[in-house]
ZAMARGU-4260 file (C-alpha; in steps of 0.2 Angstrom, whole numbers, plus 5000, padded with zeros to 4 digits):
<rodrens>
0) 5613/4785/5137 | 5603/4802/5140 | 5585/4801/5148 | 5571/4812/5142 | 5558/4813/5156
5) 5541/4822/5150 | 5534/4834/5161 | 5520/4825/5173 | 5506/4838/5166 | 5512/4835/5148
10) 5511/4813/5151 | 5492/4817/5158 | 5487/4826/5142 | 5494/4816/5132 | 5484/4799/5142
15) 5468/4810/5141 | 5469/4814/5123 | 5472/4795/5118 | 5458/4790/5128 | 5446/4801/5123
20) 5452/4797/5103 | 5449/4779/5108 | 5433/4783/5117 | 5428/4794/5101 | 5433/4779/5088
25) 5422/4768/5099 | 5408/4778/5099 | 5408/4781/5079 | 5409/4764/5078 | 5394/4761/5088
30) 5385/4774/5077 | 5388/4766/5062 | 5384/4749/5067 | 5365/4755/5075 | 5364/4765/5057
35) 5368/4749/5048 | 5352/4740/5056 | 5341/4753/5049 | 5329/4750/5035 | 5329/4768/5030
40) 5343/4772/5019 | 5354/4787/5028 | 5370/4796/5021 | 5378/4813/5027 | 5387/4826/5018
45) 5396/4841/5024 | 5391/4859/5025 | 5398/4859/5005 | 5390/4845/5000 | 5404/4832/4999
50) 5397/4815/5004 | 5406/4807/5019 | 5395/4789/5023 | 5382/4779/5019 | 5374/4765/5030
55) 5370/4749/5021 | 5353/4752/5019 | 5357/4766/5007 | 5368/4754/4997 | 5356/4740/4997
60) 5342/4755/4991 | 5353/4763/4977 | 5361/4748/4973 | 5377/4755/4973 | 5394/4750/4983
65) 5400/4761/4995 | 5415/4769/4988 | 5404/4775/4972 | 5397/4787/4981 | 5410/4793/4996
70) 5418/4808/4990 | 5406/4815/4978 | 5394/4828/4978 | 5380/4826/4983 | 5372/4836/4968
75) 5377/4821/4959 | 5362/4812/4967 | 5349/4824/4971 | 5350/4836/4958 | 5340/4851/4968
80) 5353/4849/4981 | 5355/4866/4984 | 5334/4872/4985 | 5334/4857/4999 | 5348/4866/5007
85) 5342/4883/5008 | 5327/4876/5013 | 5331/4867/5029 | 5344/4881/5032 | 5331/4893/5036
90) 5322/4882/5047 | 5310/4874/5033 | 5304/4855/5035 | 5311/4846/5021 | 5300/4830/5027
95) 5294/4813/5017 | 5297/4822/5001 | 5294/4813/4984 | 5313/4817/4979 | 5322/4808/4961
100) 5337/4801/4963 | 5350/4801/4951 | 5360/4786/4951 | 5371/4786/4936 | 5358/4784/4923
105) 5344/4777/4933 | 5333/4789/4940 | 5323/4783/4955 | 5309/4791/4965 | 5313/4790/4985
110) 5304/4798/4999 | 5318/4808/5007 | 5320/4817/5024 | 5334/4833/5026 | 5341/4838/5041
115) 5354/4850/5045 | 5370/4847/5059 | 5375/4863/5067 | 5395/4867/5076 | 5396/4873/5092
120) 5394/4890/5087 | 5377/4887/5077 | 5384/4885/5061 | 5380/4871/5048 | 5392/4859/5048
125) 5384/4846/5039 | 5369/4837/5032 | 5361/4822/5034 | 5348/4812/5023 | 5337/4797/5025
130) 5328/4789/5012 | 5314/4776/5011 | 5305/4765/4994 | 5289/4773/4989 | 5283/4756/4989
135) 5284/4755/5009 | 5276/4770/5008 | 5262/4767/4999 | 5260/4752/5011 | 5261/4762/5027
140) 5246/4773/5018 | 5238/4759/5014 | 5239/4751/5033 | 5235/4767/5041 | 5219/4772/5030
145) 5210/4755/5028 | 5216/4753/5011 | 5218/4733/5011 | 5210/4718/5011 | 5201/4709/5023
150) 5192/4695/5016 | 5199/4680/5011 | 5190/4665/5000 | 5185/4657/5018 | 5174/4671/5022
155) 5163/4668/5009 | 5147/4658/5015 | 5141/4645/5004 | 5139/4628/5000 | 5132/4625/4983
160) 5138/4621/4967 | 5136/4636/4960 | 5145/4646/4973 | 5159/4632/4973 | 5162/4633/4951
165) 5165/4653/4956 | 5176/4648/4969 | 5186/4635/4960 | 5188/4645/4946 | 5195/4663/4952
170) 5206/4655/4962 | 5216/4647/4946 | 5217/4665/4939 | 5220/4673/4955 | 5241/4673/4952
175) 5237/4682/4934 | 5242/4699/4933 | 5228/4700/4919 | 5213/4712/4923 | 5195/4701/4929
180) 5179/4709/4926 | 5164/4704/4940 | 5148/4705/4933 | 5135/4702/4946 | 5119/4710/4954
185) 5120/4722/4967 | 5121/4712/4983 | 5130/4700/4979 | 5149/4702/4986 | 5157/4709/4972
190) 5171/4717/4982 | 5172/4703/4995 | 5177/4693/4978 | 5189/4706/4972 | 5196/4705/4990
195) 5197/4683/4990 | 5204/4687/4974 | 5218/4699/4980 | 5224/4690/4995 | 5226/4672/4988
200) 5236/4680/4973 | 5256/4684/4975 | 5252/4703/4977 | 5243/4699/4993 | 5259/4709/5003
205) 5255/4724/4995 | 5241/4737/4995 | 5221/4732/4989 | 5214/4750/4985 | 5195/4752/4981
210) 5189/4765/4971 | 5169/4769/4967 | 5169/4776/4950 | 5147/4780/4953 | 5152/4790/4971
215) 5164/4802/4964 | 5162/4815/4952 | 5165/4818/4937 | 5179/4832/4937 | 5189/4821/4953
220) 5189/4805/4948 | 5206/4809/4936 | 5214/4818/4951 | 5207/4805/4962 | 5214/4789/4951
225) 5230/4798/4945 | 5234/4810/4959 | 5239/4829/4954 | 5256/4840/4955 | 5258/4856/4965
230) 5247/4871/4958 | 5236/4858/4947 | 5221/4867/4950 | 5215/4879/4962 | 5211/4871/4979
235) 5225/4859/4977 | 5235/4854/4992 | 5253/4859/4992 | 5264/4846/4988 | 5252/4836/4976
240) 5243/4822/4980 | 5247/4803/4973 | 5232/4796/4967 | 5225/4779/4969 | 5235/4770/4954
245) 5252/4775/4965 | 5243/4769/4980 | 5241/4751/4972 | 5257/4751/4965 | 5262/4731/4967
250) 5245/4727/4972 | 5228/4729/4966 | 5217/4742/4961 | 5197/4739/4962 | 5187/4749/4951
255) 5169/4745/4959 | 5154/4752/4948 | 5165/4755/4931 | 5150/4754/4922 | 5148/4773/4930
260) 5165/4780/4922 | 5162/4796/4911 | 5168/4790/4893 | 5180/4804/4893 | 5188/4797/4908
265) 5187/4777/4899 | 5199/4786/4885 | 5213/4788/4901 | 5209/4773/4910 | 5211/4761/4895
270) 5230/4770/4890 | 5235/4769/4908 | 5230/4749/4909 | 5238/4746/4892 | 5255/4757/4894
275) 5260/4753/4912 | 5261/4772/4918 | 5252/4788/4920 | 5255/4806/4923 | 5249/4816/4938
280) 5237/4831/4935 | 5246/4846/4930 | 5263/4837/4931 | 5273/4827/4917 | 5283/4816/4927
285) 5279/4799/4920 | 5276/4784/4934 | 5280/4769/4930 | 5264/4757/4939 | 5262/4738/4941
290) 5245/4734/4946 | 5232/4721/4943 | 5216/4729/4939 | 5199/4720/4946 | 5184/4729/4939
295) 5165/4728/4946 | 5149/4732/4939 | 5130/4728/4940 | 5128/4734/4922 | 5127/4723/4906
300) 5143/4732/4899 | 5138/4725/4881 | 5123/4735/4882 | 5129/4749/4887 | 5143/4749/4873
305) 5128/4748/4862 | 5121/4762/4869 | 5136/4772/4868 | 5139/4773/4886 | 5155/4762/4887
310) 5169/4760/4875 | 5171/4745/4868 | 5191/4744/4867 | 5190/4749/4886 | 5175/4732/4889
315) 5187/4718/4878 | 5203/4727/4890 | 5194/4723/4905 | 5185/4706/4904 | 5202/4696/4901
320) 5195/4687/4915 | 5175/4688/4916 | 5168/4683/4933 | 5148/4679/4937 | 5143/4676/4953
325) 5127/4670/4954 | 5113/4679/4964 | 5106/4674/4979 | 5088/4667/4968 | 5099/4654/4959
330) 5107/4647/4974 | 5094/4645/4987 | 5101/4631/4997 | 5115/4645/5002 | 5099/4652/5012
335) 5098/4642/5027 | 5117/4644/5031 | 5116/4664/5026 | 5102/4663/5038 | 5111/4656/5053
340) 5126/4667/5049 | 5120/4684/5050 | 5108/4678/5065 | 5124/4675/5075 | 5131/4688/5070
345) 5120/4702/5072 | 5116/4697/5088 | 5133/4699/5094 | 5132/4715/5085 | 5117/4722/5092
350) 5122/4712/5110 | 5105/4705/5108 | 5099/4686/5109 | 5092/4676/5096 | 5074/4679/5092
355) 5063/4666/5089 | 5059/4663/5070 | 5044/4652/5067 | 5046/4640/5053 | 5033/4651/5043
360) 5043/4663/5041 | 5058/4654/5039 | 5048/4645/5025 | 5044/4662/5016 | 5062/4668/5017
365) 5069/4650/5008 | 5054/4653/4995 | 5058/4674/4992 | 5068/4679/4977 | 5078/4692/4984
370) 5079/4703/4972 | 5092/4713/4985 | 5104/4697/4985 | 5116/4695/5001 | 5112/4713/5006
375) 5095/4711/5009 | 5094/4696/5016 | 5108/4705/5030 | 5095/4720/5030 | 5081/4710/5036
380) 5091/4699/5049 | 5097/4715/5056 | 5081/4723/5057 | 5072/4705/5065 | 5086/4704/5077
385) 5082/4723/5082 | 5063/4721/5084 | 5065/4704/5093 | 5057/4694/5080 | 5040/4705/5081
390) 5041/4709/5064 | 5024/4712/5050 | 5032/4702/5037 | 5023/4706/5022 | 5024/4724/5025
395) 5042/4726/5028 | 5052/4715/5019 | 5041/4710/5005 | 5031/4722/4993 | 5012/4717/4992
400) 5015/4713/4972 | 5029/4701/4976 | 5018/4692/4990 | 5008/4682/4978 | 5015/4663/4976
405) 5026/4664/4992 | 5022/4648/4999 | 5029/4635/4989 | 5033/4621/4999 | 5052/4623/5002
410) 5062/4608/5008 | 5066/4611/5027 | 5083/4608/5033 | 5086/4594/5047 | 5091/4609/5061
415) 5071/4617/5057 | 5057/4608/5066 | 5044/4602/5053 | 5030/4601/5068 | 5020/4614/5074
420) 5028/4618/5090 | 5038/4635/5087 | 5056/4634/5093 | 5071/4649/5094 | 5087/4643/5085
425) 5094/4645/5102 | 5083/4627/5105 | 5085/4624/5088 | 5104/4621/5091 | 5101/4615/5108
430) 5092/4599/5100 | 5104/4600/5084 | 5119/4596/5097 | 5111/4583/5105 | 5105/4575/5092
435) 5126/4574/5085 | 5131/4567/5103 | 5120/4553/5102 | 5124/4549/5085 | 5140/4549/5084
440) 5143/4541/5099 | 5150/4557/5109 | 5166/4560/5094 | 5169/4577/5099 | 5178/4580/5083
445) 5166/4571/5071 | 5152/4581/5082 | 5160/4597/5078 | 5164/4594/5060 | 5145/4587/5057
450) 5140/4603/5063 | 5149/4614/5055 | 5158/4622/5069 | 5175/4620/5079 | 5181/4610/5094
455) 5181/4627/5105 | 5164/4632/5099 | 5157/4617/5102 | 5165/4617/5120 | 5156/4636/5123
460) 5140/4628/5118 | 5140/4613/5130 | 5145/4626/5144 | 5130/4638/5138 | 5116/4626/5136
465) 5124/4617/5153 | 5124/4599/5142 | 5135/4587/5153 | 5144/4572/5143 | 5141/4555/5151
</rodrens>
């Protein structure tokens, strides 16, 4: 039997090769797994263009299996393959890009990142791409500029009938896709509607985008809406814009002051709603968009269709859903709570303390009309919080023609001393507190709920008016 023994330097190589393939074959495994837990959809290609992997977000994204795609070009996909190339292979960005992708006969609009692999010798070897849904796009945009909505049905304070029928109402259409039309004066919390509206329906994950159609002019407000292309018009940025409908896309689109749209713009406003799409400014790609339109105004849009202010198709498209919230004069015993609201809180605001409010005033303020609604009643708060209730009432917040008849006997509520002694609200509440103790026998719960406040508030309040239980 013959013996072949291998030279000692030749059995070393040979180890050190197998380890390092074995080492290498580890570590491209490791790669691939950490590339599978990405959201962003990643495949590379070579230096010519052949596709050698995807991760499975890019699968999941194209919805495609892997092996449709492993070995083709990928000019088969992105059809400007080769501008991308040239692009990034003289040291161009080719960053969150609004690229199509072809995927047999779908066409799909991605944001896509390029970036080239160099040898050892600084020649490109290879490229790789990563790709993420507009849609999270739109929703980092919409994260990042303020573009969502806050204010849920909770927020709105109110405890009359009339606020409650507004309440109970919108919230049975909030799940419709169909388009709602708030008429209502100004003051009154039309886009804190629009926004309750949004965040109890099924779009609430997606973006809430609020346009004023009165605050932007006339030759913007298609750009601004729509969004333009690359060279629209002179002064536009490089790389287009997306406009507001994009923004929205899955969400919804609040057009506050409608009533203010040019009637040329209505023509465009009222095919986008009805067809589902629109076209950029100076492009001709056609967008496919899904969003639930809530439009505002403090206008009679019926008299301005008269007037020939507002077309008519574009009135009946919108007010699928009519909303009326009442003003402020028509649901006065929402005053007293408003009242105790916006003390609190611009008090915080201002890092002042409660002033003292005599209950003449706070007589006069349950008897005004408020012509200014929610907004004026804030106004004034903020402005007797600032001056420490030393405030000439009849000169500041009422006008000298509307002074006439002020005094009307207005029921007071329980927490308002009816006596002449003048009492802050800080002893107001002080007394309102002890008053809840006694009567309900020290029920911490039922206290706080009779008052209309939490557990842990109603704790801070013992500690800061130093009330002790027995």
């Amino acid at each position: 039997m013959k013996v072949f023994l291998l030279p000692l330097h030749r059995i070393r190589w040979d180890g050190m090769k197998e380890k390092k393939e074995k080492n290498s074959g580890k570590a491209y495994q490791y790669l691939n797994s950490v590339l599978d837990t990405l959201t962003l959809g990643v495949f590379t290609a070579d230096a010519g263009g052949t596709i050698l992997s995807l991760n499975q977000a890019a699968t999941r994204l194209m919805n495609i299996p892997k092996e449709f795609a492993l070995g083709k070009h990928i000019s088969e996909f992105i059809p400007n393959w080769d501008n991308i190339r040239d692009q990034i292979a003289k040291g161009h960005k080719y960053l969150d890009e609004e690229t199509i992708i072809h995927i047999g006969p779908r066409k799909e609009t991605f944001s896509l990142n390029a970036y080239i692999t160099l040898d050892e010798e600084g020649s490109i070897n290879g490229i790789v791409f990563s790709f993420r849904e507009m849609q999270r796009v739109y929703k980092l945009v919409n994260k990042y500029t303020g573009m969502n909505a806050r204010y849920t049905f909770e927020d709105i304070i109110g405890e009359s009938d009339q606020i409650h029928r507004v309440i109970d109402y919108v919230k049975t259409v909030s799940d419709s896709p169909s388009t709602v039309l708030i008429q209502a004066d100004s003051g009154t919390g039309k886009e804190l509607f629009a926004q309750a509206i949004h965040n109890y329906s099924n779009r609430n994950d997606n973006g809430f985008v609020a346009v004023n159609c009165g605050a932007i002019p006339a030759p913007l407000i298609e750009s601004e809406l729509f969004g333009y292309d690359d060279g629209a018009f002179t002064g536009a940025r490089k790389g287009g814009r997306m406009g507001k409908f994009e923004l929205a896309n899955g969400g919804t689109l609040f057009l506050d002051e409608i009533g203010e749209m040019p009637v040329d713009m209505q023509v465009k406003l009222l095919r986008a709603i009805q067809e589902g799409y629109i076209t950029r400014v100076g492009g001709d790609k056609v967008i496919p968009i899904d969003v639930r339109i809530i439009a505002a105004t403090n206008r009679d849009l019926l008299e301005e269709v008269d007037k020939g202010n507002f077309r008519m198709d574009l009135y009946y498209r919108l007010s699928v859903i009519p909303v009326n919230i009442p003003p402020l004069r028509e649901r006065k015993e929402d005053i007293p709570l408003l009242i105790k609201y916006f003390m609190n809180m611009k008090s915080l605001k201002l890092q002042r303390d409660i002033p003292e409010m005599s209950n003449e005033l706070y007589q006069q303020l349950l008897a005004y009309n408020w012509p200014g609604n929610i907004r004026e009643l804030e106004n004034f708060i903020e402005k007797f919080v600032n001056l420490d209730g030393n405030i000439d009432l009849a000169g500041i917040l009422f006008p000298a023609h509307s002074v006439h008849g002020f005094f009307n006997n207005a029921p007071v509520p329980e927490f308002v001393s009816d006596d002449e002694e003048l009492l802050s609200l800080n002893e107001l509440e002080h007394r309102a507190i002890i008053k809840a103790l006694t009567k309900l026998n020290h029920n911490m719960s039922q206290v706080a709920r009779s008052l209309g406040i939490s557990r842990n508030t109603l704790y801070q309040k013992l500690k800061k008016y130093d009330i002790v239980l027995d």
